[in-house]
C-alpha positions in Angstrom: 13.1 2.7 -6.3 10.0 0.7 -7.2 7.0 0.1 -5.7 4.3 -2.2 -5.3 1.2 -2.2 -3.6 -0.8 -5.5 -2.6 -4.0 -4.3 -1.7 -5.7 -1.5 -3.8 -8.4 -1.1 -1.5 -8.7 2.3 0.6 -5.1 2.1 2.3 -2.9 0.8 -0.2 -5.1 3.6 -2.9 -4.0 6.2 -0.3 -0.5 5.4 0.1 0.3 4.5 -3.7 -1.2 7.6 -4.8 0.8 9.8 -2.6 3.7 8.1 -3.8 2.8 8.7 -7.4 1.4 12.2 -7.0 3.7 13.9 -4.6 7.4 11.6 -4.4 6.7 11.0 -8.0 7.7 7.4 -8.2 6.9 4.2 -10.0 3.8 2.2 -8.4 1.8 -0.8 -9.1 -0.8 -2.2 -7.3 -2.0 -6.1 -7.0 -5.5 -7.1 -5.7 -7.0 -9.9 -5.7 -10.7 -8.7 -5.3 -12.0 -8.7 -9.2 -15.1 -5.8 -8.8 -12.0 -3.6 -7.3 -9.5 -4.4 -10.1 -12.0 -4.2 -13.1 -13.8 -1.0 -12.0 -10.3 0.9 -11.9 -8.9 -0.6 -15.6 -12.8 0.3 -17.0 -12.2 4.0 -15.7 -8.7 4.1 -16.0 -6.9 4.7 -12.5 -9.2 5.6 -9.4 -10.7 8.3 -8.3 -9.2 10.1 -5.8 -10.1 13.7 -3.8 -9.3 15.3 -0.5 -11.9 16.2 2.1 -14.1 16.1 -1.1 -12.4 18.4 -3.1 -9.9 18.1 -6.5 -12.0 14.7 -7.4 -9.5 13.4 -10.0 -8.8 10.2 -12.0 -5.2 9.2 -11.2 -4.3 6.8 -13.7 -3.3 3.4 -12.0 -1.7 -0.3 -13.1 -3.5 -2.6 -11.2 -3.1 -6.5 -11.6 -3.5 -9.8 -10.0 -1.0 -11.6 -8.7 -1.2 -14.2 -11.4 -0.6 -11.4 -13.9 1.9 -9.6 -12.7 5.5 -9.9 -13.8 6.8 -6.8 -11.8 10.0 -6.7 -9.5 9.7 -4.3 -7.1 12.2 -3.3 -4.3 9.3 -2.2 -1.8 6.3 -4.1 -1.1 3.6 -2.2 0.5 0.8 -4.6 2.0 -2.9 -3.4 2.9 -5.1 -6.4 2.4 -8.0 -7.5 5.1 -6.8 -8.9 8.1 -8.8 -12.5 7.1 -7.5 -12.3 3.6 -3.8 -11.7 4.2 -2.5 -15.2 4.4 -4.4 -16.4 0.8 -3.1 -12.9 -0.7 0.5 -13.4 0.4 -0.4 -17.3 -0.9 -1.5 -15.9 -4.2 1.6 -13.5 -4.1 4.7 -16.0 -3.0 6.1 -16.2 -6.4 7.1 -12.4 -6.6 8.8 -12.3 -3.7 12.7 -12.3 -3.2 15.1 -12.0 -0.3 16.4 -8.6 -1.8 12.7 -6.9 -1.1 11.7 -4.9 1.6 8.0 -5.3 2.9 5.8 -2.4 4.7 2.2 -3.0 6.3 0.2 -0.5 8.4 -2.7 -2.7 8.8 -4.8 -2.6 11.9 -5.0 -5.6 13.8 -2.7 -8.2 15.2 -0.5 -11.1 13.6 0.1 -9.8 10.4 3.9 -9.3 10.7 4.3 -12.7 11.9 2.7 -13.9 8.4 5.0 -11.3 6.5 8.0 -13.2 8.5 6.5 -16.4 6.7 8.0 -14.8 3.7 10.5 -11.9 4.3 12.9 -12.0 7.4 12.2 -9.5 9.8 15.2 -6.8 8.9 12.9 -6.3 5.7 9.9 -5.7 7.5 9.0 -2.4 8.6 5.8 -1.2 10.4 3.8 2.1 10.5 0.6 4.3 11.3 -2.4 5.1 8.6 -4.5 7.9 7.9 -7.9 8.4 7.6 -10.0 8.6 4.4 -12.8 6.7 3.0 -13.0 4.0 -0.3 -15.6 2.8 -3.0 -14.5 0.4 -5.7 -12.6 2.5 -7.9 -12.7 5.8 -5.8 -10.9 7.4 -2.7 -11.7 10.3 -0.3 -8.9 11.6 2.0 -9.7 13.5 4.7 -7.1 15.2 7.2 -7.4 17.5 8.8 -4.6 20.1 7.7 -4.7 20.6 3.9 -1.9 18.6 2.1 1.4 20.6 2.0 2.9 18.1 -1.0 4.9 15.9 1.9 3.1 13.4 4.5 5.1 12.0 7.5 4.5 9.0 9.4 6.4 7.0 12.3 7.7 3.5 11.4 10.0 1.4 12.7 11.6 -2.3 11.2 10.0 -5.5 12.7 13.6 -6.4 14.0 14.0 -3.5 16.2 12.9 -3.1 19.8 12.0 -0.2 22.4 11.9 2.9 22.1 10.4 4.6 19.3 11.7 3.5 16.3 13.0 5.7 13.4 10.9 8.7 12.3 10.9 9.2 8.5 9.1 11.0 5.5 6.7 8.4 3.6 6.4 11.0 0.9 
């Protein structure tokens, strides 16, 4: 399964990473901010640690939307709330009714703009973590040392009540 990431900011840098590092699978990342994108291609990847420890470059592919020629089967969307609907404008071209879409974004309406352009049975929800970002450089911080698997609740848009399904991210 492939990945990509819209939004290489702190979020989307947290959760692509974790896919890379420790489910060892194959992730890009779009963003549209251009300090962002050409601080991590001059360095290589982005920095990453945990609770500031193991700082490490983990090499990244990091592209604009107008660049990127990708085909992912999971989208996973971490812009700003203000910026979401000119990213997903930016982004319409790579998306296809075979893709499944996943946002943990604080706030409110954002799902109902993902619905502008996947159907809600391929959109799924979830929590975040904490950490902070710079351009080019993230800090994890939890507050039990990483055990090489993360787990998060989510739940697809289309379902209601209850709980959801509980699932490993990575």
């Amino acid at each position: 399964m492939k990945y990509a990431v819209i939004g290489a900011g702190g979020m989307g840098i947290q959760y692509g990473v974790l896919l890379q590092e420790f489910a060892h699978k194959d992730v890009d990342f779009i963003d549209t901010w251009k300090p962002n994108v050409e601080k991590i291609r001059e360095q290589g990847g982005a920095y990453v640690s945990q609770d500031g420890e193991d700082r490490h470059l983990v090499p990244i592919d990091v592209y604009y939307p107008e660049e990127y020629t990708g085909e992912p089967d999971v989208w996973i969307v971490f812009v700003k709330q203000m910026q979401l609907d000119a990213v997903l404008r930016r982004c319409a071209h790579l998306f296809n009714d075979r893709q499944i879409v996943f946002s943990a974004m604080n706030g409110y309406g954002h799902f109902e703009k993902l619905n502008e352009y996947f159907s809600k049975d391929r959109i799924y929800g979830g929590t975040d973590r904490r950490l902070r970002i710079w351009p080019g450089r993230l800090q994890l911080h939890r507050r039990r040392p990483c055990q090489g698997h993360e787990s998060m609740l989510l739940r697809r848009r289309s379902e209601r009540g209850g709980e959801g399904g509980r699932t490993g991210v990575v």
